[in-house]
mmCIF file as Biopython writes it, N, C-alpha, C and O atoms, coordinates in Angstrom:
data_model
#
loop_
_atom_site.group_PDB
_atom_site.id
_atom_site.type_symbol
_atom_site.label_atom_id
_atom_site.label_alt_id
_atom_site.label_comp_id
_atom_site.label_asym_id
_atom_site.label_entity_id
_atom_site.label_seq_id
_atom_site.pdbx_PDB_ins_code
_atom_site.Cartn_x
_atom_site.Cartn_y
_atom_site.Cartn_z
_atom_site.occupancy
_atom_site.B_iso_or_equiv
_atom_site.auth_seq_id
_atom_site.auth_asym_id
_atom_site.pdbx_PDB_model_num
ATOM 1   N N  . UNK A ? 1  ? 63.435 90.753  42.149 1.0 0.0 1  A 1 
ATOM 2   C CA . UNK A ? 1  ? 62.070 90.807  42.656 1.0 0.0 1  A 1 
ATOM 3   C C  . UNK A ? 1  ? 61.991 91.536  43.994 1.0 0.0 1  A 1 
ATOM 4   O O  . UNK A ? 1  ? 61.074 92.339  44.170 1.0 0.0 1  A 1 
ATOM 5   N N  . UNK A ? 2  ? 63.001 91.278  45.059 1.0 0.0 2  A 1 
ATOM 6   C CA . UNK A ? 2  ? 62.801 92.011  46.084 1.0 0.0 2  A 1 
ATOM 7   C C  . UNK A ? 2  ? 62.755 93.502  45.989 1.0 0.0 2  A 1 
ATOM 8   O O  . UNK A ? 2  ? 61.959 94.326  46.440 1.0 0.0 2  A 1 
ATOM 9   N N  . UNK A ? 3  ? 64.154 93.638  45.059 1.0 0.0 3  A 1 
ATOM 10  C CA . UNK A ? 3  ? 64.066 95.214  45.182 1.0 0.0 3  A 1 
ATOM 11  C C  . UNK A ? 3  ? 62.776 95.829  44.475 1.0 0.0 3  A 1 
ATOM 12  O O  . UNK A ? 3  ? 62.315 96.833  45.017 1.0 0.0 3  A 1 
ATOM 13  N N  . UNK A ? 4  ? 62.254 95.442  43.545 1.0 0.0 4  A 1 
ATOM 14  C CA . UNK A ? 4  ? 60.702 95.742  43.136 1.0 0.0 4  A 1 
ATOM 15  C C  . UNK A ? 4  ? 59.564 95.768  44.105 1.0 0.0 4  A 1 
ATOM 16  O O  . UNK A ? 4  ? 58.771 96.700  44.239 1.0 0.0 4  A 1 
ATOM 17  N N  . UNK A ? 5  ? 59.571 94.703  44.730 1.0 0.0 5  A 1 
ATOM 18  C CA . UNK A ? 5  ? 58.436 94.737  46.118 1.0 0.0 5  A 1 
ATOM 19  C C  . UNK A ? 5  ? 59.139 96.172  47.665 1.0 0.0 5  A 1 
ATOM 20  O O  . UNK A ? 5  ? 58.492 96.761  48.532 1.0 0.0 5  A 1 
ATOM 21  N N  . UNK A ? 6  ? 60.538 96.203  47.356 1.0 0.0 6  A 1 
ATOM 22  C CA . UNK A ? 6  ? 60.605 97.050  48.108 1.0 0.0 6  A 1 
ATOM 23  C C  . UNK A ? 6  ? 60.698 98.424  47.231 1.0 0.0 6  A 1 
ATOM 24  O O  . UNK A ? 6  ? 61.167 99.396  47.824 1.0 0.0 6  A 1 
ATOM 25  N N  . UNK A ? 7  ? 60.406 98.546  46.249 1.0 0.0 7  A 1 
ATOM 26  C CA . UNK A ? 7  ? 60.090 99.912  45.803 1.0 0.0 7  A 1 
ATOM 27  C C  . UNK A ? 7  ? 58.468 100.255 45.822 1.0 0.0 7  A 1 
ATOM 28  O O  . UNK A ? 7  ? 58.345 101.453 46.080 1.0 0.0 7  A 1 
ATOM 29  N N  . UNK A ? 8  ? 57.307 99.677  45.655 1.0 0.0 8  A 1 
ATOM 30  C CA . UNK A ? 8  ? 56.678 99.051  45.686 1.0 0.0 8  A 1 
ATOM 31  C C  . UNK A ? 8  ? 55.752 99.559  46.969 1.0 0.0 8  A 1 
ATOM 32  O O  . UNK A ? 8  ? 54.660 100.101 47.144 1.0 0.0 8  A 1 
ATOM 33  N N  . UNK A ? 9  ? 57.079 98.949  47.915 1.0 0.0 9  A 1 
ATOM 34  C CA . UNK A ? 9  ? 56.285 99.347  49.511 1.0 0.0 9  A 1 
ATOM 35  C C  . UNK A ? 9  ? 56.628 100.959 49.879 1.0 0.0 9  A 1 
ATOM 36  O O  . UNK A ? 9  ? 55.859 101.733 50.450 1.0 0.0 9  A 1 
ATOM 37  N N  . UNK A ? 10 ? 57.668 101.183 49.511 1.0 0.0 10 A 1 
ATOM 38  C CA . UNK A ? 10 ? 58.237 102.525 49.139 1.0 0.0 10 A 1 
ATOM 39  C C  . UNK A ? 10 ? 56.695 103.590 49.008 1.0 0.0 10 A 1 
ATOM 40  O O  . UNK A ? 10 ? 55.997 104.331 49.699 1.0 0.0 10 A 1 
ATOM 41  N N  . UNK A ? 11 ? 56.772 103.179 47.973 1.0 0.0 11 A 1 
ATOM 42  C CA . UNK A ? 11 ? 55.451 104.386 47.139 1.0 0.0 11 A 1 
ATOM 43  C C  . UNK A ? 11 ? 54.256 104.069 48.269 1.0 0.0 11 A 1 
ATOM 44  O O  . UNK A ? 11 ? 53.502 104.971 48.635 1.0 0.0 11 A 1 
ATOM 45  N N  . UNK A ? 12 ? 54.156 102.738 48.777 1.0 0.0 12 A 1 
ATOM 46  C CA . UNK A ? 12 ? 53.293 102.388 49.336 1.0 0.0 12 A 1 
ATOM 47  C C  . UNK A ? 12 ? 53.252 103.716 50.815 1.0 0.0 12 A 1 
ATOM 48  O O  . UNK A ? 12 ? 52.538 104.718 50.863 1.0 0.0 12 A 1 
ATOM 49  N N  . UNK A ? 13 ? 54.191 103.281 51.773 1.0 0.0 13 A 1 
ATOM 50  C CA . UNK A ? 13 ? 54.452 104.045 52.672 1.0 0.0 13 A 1 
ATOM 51  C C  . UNK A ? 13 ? 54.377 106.171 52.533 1.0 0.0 13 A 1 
ATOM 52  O O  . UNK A ? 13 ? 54.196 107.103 53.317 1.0 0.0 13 A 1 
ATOM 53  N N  . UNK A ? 14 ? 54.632 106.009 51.130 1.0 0.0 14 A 1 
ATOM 54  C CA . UNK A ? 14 ? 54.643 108.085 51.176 1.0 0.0 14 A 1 
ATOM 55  C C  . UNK A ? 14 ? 53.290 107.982 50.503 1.0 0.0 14 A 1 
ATOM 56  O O  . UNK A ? 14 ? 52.817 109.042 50.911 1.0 0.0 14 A 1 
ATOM 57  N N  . UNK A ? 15 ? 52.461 107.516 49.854 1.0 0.0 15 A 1 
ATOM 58  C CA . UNK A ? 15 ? 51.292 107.360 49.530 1.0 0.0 15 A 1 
ATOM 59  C C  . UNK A ? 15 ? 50.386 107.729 51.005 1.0 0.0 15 A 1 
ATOM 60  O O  . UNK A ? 15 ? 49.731 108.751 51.210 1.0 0.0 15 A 1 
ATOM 61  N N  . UNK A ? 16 ? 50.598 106.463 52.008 1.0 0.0 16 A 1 
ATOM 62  C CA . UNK A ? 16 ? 50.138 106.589 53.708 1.0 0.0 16 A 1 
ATOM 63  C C  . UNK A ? 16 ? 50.063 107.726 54.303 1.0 0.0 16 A 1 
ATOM 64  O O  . UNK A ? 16 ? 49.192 108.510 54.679 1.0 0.0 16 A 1 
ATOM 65  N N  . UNK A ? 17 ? 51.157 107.632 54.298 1.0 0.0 17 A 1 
ATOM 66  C CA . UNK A ? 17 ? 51.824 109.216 55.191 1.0 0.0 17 A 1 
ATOM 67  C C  . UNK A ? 17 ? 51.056 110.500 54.614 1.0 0.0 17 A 1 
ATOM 68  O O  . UNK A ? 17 ? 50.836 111.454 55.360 1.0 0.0 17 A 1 
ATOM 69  N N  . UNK A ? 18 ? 50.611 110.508 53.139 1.0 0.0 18 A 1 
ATOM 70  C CA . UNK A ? 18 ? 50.194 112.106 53.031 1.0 0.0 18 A 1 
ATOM 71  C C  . UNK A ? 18 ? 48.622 111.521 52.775 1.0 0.0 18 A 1 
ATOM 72  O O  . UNK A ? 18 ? 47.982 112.367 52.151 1.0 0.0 18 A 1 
ATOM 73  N N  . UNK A ? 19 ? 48.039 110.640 52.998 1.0 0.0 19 A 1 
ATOM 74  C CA . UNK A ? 19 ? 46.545 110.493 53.336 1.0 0.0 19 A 1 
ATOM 75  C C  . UNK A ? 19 ? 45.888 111.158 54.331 1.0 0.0 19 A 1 
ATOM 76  O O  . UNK A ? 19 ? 46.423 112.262 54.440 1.0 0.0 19 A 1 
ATOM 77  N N  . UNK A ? 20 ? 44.991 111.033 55.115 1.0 0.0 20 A 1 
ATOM 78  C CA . UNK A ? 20 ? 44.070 111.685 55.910 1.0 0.0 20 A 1 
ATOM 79  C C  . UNK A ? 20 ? 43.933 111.221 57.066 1.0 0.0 20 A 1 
ATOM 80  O O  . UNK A ? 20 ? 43.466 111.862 58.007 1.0 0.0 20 A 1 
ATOM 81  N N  . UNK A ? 21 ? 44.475 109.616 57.134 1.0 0.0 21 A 1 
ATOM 82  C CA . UNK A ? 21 ? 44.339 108.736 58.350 1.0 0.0 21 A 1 
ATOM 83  C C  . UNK A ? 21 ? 45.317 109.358 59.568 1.0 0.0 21 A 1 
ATOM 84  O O  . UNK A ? 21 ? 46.172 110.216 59.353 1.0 0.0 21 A 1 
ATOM 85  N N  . UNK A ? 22 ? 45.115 108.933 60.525 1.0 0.0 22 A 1 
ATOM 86  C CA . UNK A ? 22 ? 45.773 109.109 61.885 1.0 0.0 22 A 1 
ATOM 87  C C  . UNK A ? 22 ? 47.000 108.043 61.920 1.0 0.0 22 A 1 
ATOM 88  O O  . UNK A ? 22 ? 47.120 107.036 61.221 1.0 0.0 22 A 1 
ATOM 89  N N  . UNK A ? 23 ? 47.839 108.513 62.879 1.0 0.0 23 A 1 
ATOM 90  C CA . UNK A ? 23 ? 48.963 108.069 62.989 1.0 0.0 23 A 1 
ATOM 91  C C  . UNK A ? 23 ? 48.589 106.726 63.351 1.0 0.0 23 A 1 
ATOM 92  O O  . UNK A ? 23 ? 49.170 105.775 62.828 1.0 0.0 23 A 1 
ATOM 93  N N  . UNK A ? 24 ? 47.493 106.530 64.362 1.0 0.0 24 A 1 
ATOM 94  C CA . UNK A ? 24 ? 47.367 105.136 64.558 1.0 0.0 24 A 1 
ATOM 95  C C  . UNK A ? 24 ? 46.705 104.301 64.168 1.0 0.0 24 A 1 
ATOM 96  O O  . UNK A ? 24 ? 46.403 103.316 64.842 1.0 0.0 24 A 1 
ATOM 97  N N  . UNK A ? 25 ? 46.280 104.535 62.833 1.0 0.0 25 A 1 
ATOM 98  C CA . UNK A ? 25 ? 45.589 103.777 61.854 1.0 0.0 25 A 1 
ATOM 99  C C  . UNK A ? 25 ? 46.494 103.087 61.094 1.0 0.0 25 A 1 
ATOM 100 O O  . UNK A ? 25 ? 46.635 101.875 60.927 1.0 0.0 25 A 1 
ATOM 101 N N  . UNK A ? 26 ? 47.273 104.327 60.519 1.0 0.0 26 A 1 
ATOM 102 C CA . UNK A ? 26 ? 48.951 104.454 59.912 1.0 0.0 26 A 1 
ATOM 103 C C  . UNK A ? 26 ? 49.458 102.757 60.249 1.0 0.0 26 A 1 
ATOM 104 O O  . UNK A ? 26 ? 49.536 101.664 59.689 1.0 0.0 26 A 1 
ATOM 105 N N  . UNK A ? 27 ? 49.754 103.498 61.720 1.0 0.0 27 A 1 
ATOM 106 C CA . UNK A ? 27 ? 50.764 102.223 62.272 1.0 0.0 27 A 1 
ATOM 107 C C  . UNK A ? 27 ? 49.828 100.728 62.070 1.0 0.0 27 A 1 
ATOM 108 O O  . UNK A ? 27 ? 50.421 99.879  61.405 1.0 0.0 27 A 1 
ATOM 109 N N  . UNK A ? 28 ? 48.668 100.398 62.493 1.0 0.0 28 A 1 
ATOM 110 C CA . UNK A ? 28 ? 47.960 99.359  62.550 1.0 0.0 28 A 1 
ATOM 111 C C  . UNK A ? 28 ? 47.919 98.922  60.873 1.0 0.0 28 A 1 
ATOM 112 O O  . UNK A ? 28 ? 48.190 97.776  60.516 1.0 0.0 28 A 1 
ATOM 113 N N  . UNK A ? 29 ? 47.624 99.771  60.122 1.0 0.0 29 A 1 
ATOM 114 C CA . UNK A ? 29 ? 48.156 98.728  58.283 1.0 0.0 29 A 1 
ATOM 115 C C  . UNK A ? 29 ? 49.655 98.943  58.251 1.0 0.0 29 A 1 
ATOM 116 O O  . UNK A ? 29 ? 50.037 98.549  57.149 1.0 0.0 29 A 1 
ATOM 117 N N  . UNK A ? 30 ? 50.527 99.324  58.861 1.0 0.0 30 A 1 
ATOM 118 C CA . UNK A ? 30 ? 51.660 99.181  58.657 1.0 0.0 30 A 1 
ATOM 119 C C  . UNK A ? 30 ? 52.365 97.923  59.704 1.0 0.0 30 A 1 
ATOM 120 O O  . UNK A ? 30 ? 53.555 97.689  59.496 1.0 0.0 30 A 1 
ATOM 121 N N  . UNK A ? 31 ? 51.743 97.213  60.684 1.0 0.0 31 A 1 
ATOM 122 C CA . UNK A ? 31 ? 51.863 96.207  61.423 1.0 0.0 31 A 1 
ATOM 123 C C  . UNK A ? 31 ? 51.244 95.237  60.959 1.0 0.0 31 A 1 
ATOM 124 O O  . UNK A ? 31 ? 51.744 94.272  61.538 1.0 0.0 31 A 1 
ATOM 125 N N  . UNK A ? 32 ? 50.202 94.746  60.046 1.0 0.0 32 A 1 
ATOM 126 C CA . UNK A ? 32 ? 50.041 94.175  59.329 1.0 0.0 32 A 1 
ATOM 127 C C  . UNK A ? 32 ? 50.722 93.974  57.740 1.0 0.0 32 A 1 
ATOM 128 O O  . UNK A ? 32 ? 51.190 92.892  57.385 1.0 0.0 32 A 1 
ATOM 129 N N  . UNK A ? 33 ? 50.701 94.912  57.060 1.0 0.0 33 A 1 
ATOM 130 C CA . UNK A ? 33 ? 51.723 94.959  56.039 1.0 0.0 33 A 1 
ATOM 131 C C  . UNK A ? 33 ? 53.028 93.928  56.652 1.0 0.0 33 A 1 
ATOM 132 O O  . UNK A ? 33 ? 53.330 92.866  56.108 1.0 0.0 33 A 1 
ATOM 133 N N  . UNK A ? 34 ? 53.733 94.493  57.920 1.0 0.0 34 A 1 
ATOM 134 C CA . UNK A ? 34 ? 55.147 93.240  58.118 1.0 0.0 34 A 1 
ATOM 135 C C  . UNK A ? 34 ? 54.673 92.474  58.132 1.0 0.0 34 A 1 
ATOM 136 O O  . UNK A ? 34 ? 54.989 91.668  57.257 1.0 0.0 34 A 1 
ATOM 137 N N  . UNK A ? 35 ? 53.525 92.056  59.111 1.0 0.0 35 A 1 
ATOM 138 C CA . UNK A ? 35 ? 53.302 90.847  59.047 1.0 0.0 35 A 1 
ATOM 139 C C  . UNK A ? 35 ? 52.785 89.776  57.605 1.0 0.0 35 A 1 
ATOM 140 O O  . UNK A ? 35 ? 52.602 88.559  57.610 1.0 0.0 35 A 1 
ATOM 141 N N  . UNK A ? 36 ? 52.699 90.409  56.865 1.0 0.0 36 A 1 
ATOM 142 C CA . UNK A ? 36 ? 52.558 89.845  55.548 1.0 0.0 36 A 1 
ATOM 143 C C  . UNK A ? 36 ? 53.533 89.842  54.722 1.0 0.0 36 A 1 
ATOM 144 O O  . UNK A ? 36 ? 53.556 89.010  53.816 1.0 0.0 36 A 1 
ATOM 145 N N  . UNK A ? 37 ? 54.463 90.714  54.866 1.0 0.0 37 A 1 
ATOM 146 C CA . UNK A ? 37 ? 56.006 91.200  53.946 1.0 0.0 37 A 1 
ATOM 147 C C  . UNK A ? 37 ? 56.952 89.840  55.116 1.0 0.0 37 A 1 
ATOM 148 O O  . UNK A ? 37 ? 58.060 89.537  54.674 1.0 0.0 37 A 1 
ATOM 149 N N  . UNK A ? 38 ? 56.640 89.299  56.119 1.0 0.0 38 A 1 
ATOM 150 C CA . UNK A ? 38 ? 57.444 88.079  56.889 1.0 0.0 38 A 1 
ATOM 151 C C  . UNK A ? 38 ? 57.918 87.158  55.721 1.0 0.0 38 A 1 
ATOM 152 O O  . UNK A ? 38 ? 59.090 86.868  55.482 1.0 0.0 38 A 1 
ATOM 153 N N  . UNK A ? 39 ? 56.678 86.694  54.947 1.0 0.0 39 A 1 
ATOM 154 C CA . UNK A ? 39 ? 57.026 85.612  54.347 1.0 0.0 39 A 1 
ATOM 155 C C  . UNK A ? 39 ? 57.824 85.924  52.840 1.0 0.0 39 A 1 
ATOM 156 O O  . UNK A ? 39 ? 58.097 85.078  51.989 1.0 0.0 39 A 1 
ATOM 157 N N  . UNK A ? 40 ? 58.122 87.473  52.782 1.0 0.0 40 A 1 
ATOM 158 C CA . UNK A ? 40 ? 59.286 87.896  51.547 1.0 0.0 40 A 1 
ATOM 159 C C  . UNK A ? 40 ? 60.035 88.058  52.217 1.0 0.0 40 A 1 
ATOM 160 O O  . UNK A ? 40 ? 59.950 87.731  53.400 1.0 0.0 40 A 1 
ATOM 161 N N  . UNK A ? 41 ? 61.333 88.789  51.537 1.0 0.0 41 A 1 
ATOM 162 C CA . UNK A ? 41 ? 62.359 88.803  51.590 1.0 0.0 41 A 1 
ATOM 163 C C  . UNK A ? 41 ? 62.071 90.726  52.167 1.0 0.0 41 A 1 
ATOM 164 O O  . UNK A ? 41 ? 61.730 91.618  51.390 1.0 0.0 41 A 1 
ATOM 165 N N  . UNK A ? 42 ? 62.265 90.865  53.297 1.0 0.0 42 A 1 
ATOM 166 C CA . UNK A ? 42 ? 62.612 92.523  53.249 1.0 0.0 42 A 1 
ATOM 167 C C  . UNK A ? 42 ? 63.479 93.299  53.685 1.0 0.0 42 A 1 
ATOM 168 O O  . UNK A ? 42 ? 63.173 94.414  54.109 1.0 0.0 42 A 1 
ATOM 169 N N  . UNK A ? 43 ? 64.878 92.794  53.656 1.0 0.0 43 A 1 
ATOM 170 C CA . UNK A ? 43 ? 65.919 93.354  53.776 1.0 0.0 43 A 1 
ATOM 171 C C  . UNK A ? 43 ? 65.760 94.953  52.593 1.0 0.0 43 A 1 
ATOM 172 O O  . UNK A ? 43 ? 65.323 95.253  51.482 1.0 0.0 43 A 1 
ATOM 173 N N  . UNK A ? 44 ? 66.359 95.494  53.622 1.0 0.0 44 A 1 
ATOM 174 C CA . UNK A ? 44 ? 66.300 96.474  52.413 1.0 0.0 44 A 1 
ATOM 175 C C  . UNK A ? 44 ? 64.799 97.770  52.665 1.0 0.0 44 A 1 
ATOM 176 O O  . UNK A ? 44 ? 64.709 98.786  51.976 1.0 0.0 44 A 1 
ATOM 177 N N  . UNK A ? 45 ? 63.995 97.472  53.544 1.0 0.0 45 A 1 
ATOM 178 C CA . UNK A ? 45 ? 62.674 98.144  54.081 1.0 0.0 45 A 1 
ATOM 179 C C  . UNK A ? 45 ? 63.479 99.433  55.024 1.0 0.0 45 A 1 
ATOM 180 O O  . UNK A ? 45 ? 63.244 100.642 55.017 1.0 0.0 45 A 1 
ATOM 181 N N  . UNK A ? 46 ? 64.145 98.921  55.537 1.0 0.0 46 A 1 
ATOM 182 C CA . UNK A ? 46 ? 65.128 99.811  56.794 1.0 0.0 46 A 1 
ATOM 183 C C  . UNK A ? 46 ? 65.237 101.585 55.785 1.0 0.0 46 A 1 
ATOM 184 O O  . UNK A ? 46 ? 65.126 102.675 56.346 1.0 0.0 46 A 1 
ATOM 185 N N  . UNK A ? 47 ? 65.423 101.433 54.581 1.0 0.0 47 A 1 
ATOM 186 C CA . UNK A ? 47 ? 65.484 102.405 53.605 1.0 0.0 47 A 1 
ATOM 187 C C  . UNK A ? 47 ? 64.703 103.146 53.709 1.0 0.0 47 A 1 
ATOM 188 O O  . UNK A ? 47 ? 65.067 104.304 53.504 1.0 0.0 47 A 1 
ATOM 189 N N  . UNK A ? 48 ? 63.266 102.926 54.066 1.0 0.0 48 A 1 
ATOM 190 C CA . UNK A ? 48 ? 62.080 103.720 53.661 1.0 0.0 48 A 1 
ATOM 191 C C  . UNK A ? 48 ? 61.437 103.739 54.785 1.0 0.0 48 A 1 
ATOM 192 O O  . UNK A ? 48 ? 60.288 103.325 54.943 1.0 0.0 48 A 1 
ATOM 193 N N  . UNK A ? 49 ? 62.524 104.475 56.063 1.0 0.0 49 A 1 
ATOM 194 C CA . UNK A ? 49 ? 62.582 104.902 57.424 1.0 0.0 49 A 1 
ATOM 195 C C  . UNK A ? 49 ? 62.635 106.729 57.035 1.0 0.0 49 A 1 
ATOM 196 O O  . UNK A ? 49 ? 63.028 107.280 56.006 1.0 0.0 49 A 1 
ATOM 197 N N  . UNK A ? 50 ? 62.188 107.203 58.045 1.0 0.0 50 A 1 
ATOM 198 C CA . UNK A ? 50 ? 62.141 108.774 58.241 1.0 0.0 50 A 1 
ATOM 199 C C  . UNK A ? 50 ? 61.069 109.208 56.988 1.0 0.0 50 A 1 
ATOM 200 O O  . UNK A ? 50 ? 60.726 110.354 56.697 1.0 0.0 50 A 1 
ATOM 201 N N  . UNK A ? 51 ? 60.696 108.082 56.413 1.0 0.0 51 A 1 
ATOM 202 C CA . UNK A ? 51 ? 59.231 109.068 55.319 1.0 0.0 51 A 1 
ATOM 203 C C  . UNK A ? 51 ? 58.218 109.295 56.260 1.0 0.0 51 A 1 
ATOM 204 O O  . UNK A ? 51 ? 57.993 110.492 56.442 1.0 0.0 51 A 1 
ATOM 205 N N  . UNK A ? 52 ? 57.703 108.704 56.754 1.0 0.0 52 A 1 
ATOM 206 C CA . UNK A ? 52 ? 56.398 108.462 58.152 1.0 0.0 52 A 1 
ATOM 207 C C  . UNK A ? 52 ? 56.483 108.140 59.302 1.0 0.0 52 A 1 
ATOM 208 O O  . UNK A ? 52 ? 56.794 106.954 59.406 1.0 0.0 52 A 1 
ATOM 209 N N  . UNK A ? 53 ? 56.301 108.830 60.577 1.0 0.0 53 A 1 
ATOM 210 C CA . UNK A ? 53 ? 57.176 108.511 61.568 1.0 0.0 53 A 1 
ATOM 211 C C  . UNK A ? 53 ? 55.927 107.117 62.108 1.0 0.0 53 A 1 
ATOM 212 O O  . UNK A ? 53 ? 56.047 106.502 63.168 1.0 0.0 53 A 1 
ATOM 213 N N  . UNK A ? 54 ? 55.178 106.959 61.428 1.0 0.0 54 A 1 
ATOM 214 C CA . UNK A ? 54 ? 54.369 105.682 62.147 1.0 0.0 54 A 1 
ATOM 215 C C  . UNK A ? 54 ? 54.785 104.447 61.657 1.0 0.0 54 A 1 
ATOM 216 O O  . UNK A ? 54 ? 54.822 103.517 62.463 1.0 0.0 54 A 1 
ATOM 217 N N  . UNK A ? 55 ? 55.123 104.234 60.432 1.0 0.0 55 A 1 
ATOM 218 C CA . UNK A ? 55 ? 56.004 103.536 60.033 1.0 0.0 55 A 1 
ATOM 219 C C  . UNK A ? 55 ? 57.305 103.166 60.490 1.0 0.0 55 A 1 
ATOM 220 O O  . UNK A ? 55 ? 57.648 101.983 60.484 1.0 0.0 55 A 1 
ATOM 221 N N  . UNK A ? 56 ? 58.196 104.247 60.957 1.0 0.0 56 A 1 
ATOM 222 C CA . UNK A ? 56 ? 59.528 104.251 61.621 1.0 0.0 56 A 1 
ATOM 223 C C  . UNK A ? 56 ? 58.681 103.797 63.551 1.0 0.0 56 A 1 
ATOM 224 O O  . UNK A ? 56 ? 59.598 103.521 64.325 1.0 0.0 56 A 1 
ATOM 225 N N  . UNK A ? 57 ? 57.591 103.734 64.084 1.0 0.0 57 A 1 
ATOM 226 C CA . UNK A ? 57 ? 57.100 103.294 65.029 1.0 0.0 57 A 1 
ATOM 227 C C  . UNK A ? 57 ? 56.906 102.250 65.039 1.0 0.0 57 A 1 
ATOM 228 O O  . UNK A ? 57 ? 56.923 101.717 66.149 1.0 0.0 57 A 1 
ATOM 229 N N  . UNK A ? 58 ? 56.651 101.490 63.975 1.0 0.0 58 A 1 
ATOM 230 C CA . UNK A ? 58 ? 56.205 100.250 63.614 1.0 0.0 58 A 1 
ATOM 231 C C  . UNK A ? 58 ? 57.550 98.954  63.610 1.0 0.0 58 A 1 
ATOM 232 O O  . UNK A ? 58 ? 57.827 97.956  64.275 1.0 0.0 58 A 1 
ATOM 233 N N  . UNK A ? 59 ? 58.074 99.644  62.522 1.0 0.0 59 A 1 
ATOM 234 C CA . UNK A ? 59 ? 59.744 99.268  62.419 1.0 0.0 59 A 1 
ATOM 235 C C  . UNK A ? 59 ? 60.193 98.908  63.635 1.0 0.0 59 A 1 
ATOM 236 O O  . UNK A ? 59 ? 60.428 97.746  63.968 1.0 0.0 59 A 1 
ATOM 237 N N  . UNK A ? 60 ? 60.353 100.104 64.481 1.0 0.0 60 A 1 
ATOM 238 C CA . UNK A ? 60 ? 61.427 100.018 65.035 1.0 0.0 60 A 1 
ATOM 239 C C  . UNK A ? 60 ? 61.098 98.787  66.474 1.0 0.0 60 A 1 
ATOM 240 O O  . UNK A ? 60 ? 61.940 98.220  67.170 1.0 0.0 60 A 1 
ATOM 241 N N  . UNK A ? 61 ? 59.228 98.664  66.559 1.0 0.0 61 A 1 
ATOM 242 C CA . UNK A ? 61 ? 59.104 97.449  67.372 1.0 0.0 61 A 1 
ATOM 243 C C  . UNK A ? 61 ? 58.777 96.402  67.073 1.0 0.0 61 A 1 
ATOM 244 O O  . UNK A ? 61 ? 58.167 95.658  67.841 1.0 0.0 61 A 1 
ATOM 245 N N  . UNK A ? 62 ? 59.108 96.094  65.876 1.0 0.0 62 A 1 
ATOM 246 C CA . UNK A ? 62 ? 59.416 94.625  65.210 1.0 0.0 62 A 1 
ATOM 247 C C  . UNK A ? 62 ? 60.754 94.572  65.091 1.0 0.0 62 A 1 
ATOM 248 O O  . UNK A ? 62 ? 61.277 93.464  65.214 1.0 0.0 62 A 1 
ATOM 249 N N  . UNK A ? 63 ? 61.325 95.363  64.912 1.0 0.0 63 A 1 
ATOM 250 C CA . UNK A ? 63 ? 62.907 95.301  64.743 1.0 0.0 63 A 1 
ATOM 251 C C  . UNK A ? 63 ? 63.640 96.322  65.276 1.0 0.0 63 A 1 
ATOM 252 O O  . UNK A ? 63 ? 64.344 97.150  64.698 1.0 0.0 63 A 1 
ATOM 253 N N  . UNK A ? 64 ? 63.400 96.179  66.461 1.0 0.0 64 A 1 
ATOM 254 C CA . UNK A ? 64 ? 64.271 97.196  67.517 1.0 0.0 64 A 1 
ATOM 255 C C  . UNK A ? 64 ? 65.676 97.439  66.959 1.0 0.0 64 A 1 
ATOM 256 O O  . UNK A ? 64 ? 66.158 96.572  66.230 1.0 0.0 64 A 1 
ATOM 257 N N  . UNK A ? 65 ? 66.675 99.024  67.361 1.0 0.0 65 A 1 
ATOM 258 C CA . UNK A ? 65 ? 67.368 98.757  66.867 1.0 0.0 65 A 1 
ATOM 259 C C  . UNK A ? 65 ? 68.681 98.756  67.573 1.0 0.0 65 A 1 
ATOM 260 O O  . UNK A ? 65 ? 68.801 99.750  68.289 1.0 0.0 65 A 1 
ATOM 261 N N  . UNK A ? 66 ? 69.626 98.009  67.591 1.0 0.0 66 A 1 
ATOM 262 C CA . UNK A ? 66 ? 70.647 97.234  68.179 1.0 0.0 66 A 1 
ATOM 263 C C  . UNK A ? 66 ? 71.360 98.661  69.194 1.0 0.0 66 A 1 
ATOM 264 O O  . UNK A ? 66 ? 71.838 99.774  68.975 1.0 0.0 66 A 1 
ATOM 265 N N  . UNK A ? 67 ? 71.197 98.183  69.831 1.0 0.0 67 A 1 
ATOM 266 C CA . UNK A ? 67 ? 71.794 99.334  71.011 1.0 0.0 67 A 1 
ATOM 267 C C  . UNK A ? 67 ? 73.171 98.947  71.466 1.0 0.0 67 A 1 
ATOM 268 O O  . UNK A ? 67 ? 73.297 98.040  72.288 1.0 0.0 67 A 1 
ATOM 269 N N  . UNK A ? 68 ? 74.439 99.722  70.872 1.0 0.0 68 A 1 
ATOM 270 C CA . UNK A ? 68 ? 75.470 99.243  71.139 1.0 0.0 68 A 1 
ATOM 271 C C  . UNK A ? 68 ? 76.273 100.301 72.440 1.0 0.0 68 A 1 
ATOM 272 O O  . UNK A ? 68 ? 76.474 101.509 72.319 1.0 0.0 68 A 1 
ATOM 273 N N  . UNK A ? 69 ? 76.784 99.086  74.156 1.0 0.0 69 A 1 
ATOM 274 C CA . UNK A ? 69 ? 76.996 99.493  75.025 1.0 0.0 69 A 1 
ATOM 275 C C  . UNK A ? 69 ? 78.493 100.048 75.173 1.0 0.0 69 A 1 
ATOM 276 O O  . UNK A ? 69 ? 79.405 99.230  75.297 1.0 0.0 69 A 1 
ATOM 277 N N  . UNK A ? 70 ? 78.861 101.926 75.157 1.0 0.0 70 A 1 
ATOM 278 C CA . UNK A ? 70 ? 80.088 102.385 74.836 1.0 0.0 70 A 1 
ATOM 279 C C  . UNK A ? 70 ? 80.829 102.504 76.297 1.0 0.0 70 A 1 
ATOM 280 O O  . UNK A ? 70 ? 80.432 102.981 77.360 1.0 0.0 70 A 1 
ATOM 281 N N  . UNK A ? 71 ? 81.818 102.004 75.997 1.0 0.0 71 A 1 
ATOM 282 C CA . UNK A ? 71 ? 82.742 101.984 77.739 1.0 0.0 71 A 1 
ATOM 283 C C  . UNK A ? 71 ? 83.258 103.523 77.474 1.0 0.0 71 A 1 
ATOM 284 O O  . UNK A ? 71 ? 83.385 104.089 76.389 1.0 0.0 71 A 1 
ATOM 285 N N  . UNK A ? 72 ? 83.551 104.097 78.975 1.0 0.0 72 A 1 
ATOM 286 C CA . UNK A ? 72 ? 84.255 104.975 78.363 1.0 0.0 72 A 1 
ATOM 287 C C  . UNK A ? 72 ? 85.593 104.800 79.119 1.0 0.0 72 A 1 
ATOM 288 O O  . UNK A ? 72 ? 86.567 105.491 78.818 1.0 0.0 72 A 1 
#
């Protein structure tokens, strides 16, 4: 079932992206969308990064991504 809802959101997201709306419309149903995809399972969303960069805006400040500190 997950991987279905994340194919799902898939089509959902490149569907977005080649509409007419503005990036920050984009992002505002795509900040709602997580907030409704919370109560599934969405491992596996991280995938259907670099289709829309408002989406990958959205992402990345709900789920920042791990910044690892290199000694040199």
């Amino acid at each position: 079932m997950a991987g279905e809802r994340a194919a799902i959101f898939g089509q959902f997201i490149e569907g977005l992206s080649e509409s007419e709306l503005g990036a920050a419309e984009r992002e505002e149903t795509y900040r709602i969308l997580l907030e409704v995809l919370e109560e599934f399972d969405i491992k596996g969303m991280e995938g259907y990064l670099d289709i829309d960069p408002a989406f990958d805006e959205v992402w990345n400040e709900k789920y920042p991504p791990e910044i690892e500190d290199f000694e040199e």
